[in-house]
C-alpha positions as CSV (number, residue, x, y, z in Angstrom):
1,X,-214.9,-206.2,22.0
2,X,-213.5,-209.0,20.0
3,X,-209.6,-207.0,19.6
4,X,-209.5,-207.3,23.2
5,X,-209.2,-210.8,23.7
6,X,-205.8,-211.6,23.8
7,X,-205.3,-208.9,27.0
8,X,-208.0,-210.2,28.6
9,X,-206.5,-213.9,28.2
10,X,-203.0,-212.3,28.8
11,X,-203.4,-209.8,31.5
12,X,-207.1,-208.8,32.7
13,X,-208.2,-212.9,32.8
14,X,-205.6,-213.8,35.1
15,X,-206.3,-210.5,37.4
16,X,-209.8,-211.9,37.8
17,X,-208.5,-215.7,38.2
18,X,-206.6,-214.4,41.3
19,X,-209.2,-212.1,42.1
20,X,-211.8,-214.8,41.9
21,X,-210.0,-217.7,44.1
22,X,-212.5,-217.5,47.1
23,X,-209.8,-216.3,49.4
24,X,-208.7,-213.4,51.4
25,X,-206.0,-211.1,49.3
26,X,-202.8,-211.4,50.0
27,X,-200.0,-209.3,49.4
28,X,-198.4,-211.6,46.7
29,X,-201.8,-211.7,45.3
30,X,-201.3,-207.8,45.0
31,X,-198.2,-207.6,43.8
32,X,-199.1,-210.1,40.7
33,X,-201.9,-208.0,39.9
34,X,-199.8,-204.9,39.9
35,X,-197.3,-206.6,37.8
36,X,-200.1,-207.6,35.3
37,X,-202.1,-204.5,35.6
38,X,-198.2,-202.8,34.6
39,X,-197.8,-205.2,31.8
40,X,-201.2,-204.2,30.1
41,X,-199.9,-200.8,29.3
42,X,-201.3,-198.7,32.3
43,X,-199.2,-196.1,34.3
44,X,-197.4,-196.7,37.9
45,X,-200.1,-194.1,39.0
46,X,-203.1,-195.4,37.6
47,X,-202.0,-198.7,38.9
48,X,-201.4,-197.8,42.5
49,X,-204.9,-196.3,42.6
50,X,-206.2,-199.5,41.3
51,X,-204.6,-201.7,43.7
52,X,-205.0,-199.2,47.1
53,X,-209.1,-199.8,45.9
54,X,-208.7,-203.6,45.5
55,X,-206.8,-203.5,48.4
56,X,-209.4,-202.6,51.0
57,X,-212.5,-203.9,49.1
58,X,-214.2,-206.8,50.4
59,X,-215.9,-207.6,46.6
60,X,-212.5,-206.6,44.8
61,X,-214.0,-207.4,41.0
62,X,-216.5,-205.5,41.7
63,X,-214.4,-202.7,43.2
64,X,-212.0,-203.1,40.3
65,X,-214.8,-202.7,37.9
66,X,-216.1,-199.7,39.5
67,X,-212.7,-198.1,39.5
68,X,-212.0,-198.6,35.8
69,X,-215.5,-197.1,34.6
70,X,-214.7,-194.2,37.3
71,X,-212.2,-193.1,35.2
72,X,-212.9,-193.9,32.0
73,X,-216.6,-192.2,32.6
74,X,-215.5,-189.0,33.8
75,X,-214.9,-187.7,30.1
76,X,-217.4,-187.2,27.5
77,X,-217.0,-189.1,24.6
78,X,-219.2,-187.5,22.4
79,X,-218.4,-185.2,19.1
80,X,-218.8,-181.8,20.1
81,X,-220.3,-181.1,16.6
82,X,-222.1,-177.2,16.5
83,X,-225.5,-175.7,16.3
84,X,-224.6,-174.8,12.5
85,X,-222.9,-176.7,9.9
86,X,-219.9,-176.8,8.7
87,X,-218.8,-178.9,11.2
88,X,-214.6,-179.0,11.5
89,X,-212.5,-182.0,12.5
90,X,-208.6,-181.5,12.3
91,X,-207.3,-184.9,12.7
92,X,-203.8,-185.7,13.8
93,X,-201.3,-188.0,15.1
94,X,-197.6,-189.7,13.8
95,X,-197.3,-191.5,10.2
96,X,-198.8,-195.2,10.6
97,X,-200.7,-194.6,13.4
98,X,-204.0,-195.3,10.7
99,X,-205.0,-191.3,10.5
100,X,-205.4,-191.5,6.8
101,X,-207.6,-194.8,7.0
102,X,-209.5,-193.1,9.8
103,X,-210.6,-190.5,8.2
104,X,-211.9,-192.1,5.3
105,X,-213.8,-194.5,8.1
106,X,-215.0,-191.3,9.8
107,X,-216.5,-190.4,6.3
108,X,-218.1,-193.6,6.1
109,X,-219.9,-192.5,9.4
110,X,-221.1,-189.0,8.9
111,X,-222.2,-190.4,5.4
112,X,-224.1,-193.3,6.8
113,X,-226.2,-190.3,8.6
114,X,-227.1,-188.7,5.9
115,X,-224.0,-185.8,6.1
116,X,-222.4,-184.4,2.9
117,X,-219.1,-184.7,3.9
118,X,-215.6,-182.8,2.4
119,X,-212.0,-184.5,3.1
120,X,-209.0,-182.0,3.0
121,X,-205.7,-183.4,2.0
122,X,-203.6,-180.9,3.8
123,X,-200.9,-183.8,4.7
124,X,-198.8,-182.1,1.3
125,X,-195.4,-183.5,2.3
126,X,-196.5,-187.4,0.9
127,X,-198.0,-187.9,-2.2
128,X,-199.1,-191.5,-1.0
129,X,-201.4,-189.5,1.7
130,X,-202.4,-187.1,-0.9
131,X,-203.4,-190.6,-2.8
132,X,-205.0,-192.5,0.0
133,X,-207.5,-189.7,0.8
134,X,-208.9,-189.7,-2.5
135,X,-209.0,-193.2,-2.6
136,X,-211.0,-193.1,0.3
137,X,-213.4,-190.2,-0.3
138,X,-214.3,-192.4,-4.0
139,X,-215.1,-195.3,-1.6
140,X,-217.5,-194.0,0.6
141,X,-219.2,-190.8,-1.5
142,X,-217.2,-187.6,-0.3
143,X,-216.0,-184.6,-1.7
144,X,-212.2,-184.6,-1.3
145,X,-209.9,-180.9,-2.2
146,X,-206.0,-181.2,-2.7
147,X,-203.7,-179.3,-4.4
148,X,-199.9,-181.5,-5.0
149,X,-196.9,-182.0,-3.2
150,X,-195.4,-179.5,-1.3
151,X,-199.1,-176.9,-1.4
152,X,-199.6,-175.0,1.7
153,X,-201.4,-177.3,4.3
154,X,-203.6,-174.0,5.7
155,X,-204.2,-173.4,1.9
156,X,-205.8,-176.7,1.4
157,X,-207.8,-176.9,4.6
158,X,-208.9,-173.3,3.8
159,X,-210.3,-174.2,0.2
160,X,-211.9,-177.1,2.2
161,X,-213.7,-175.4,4.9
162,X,-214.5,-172.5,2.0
163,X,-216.1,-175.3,-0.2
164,X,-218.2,-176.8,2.2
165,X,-219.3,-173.1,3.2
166,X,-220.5,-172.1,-0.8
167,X,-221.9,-175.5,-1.1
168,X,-223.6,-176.6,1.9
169,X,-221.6,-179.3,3.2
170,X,-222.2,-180.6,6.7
171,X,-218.7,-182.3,7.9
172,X,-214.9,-181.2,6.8
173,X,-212.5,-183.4,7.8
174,X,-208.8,-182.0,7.6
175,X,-205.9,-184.5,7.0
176,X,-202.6,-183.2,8.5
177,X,-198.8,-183.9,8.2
178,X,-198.1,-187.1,10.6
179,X,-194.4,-186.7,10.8
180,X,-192.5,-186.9,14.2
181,X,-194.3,-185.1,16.9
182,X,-191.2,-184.1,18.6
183,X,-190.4,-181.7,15.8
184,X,-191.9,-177.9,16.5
185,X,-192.4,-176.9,13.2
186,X,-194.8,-179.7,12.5
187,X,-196.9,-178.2,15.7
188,X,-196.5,-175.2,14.2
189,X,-197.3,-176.0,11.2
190,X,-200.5,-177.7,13.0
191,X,-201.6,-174.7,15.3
192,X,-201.3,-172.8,11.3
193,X,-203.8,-175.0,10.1
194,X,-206.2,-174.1,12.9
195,X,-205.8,-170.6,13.1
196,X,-206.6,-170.2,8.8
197,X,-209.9,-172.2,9.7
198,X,-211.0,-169.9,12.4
199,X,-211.1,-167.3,9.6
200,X,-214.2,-168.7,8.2
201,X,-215.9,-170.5,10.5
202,X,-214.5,-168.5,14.1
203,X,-215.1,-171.7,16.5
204,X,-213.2,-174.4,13.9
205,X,-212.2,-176.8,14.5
206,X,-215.0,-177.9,16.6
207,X,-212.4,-181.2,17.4
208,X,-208.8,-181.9,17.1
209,X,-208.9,-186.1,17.0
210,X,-205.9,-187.2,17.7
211,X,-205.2,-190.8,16.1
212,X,-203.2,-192.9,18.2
213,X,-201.9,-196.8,17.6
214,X,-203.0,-198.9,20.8
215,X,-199.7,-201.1,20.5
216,X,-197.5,-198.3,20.9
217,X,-198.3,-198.5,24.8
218,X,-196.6,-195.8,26.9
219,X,-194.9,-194.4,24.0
220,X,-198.3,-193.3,22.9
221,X,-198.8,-191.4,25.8
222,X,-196.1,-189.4,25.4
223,X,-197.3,-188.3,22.0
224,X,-200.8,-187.4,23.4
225,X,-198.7,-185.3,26.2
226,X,-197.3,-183.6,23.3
227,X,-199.8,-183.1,20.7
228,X,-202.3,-182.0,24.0
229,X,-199.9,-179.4,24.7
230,X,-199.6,-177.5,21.2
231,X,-202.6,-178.1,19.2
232,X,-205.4,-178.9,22.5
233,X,-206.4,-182.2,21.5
234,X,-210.1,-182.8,22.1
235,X,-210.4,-186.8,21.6
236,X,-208.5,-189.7,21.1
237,X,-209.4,-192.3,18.0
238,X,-207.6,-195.8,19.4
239,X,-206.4,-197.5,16.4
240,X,-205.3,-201.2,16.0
241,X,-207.3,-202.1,18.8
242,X,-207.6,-205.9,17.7
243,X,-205.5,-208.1,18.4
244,X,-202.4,-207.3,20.0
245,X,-202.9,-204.5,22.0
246,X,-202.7,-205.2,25.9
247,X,-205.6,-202.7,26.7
248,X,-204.3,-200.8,30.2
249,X,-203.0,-197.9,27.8
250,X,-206.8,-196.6,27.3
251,X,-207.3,-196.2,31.3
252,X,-204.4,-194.3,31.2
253,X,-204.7,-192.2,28.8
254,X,-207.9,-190.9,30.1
255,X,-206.8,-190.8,33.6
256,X,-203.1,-188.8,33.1
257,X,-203.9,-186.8,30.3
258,X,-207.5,-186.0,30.6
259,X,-208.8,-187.0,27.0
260,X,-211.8,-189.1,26.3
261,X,-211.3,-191.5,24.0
262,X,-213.8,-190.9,21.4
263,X,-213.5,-193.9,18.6
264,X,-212.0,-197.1,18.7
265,X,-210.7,-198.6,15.2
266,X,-211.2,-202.5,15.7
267,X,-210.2,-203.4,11.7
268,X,-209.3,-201.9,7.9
269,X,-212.8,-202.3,6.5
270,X,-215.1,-198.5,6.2
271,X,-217.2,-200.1,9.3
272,X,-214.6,-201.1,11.7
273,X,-215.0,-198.1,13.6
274,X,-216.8,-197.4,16.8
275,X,-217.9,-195.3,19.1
276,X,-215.9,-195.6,22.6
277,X,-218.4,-197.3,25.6
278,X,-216.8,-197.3,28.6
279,X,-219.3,-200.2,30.1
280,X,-218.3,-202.1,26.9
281,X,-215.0,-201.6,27.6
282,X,-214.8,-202.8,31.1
283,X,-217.1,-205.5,30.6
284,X,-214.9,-206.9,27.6
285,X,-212.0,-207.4,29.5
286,X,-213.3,-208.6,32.9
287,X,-215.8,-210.7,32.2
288,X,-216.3,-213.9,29.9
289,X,-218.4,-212.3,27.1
290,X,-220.4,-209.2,25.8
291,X,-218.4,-206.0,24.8
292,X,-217.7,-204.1,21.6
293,X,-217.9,-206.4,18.3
């Protein structure tokens, strides 16, 4: 994966370096991987795991390796899309984390499959949003349904999931309000959303994607904590995974939290989104080539 390369130059390339010397580990030599393994973004828990393995390996790259596609394996990261169409993703997350743009590459995706896909603009509270997702569903060939500024969000997402019912769509992608995620109202607001779905379609939405921005590091994690708790998150999209992101924060987020990462967005263009390989991943930042494009 290309956005990876400055925390595998940064962080994960001089973990191997030391790793790599052709001598026993020392203790220093642990404590500088902890403190570079720390500065990539991963948690004092997943850490200490990672170092108690390298610890008492006798091939520690190798045992490093393992550990990282231990954890980042023991989540699914498919779609759980249903027998019968329409299926329902609610996607959320805090304003320019790139939900709006990720949608529209989501879209792309599902369209590239041969999927009629419908956008709902349920983020009411900015016109620019409102905007953006039609901007987007003219780009890539989607239906799009939005009422104005202020509309009820369940309204909009209800007209959505109610379209793509009378007409045979396949995919409904709902946009939602991206304000702070400390504020309750916007979960409630969120949990509103999901529960006018269910009317039509009883098991919607099939996934709740949560869109987070890789730079924000730990902060992110906190969100995820939150947005987990009210609304059940189902997946994780990583955004602005290219360039200066350290990297550590996906291990973490799978490992506390118990969310698979699902997508990675690795640019702005309709194709710069992927589908999350953990064996990409790993290899990407520990070794000197291969990995996600």
């Amino acid at each position: 994966m290309k956005g990876l390369k400055k925390a595998k130059e940064n962080f994960f390339g001089r973990i191997v370096k030391i790793l790599r010397g052709g001598k026993k580990i020392k203790e220093e030599d642990l404590e500088e991987i902890e403190a570079l393994l720390i500065a990539s973004d991963m948690s004092y828990r997943t850490v200490e795991r990672l170092i108690d393995e390298i610890g008492n390996s006798k091939d520690p790259i190798s045992s490093l390796k393992t550990s990282l596609l231990e954890i980042l394996n023991s989540k699914d990261t498919d779609l759980n899309e249903p027998d019968e169409p329409p299926f329902v993703i609610s996607v959320v997350g805090v304003n320019g984390s790139g939900k709006t743009t990720t949608i529209g590459k989501l879209a792309h995706m599902f369209i590239k499959k041969g999927k009629k896909v419908v956008l709902a603009a349920a983020d009411t509270f900015r016109a620019a949003a409102i905007e953006q997702l039609k901007i987007w569903a003219d780009k890539v060939g989607a239906d799009v349904v939005y009422q104005g500024m202020k509309a009820d969000p369940g309204a909009v997402a209800y007209d959505a999931v109610n379209h793509a019912l009378s007409k045979k769509k396949d995919v409904v992608i709902i946009d939602t309000a991206g304000r702070l995620h400390t504020k309750v109202d916007l979960m409630a607001e969120l949990r509103k959303i999901h529960k006018v779905v269910k009317k039509l379609v009883p098991d919607a939405p099939h996934e709740v994607l949560l869109v987070m921005d890789a730079t924000t590091g730990q902060n992110g994690l906190i969100q995820a904590e939150k947005f987990k708790e009210s609304v059940g998150v189902t997946g994780i999209v990583l955004t602005k995974l290219d360039g200066t992101a350290k990297g550590g924060i996906v291990v973490t987020i799978v490992e506390e939290l118990g969310i698979p990462i699902k997508f990675v967005g690795v640019g702005e263009k309709a194709e710069d989104l992927v589908k999350f390989d953990p064996e990409d991943f790993v290899n990407s930042i520990l070794e000197d080539g291969g990995g996600m494009d």
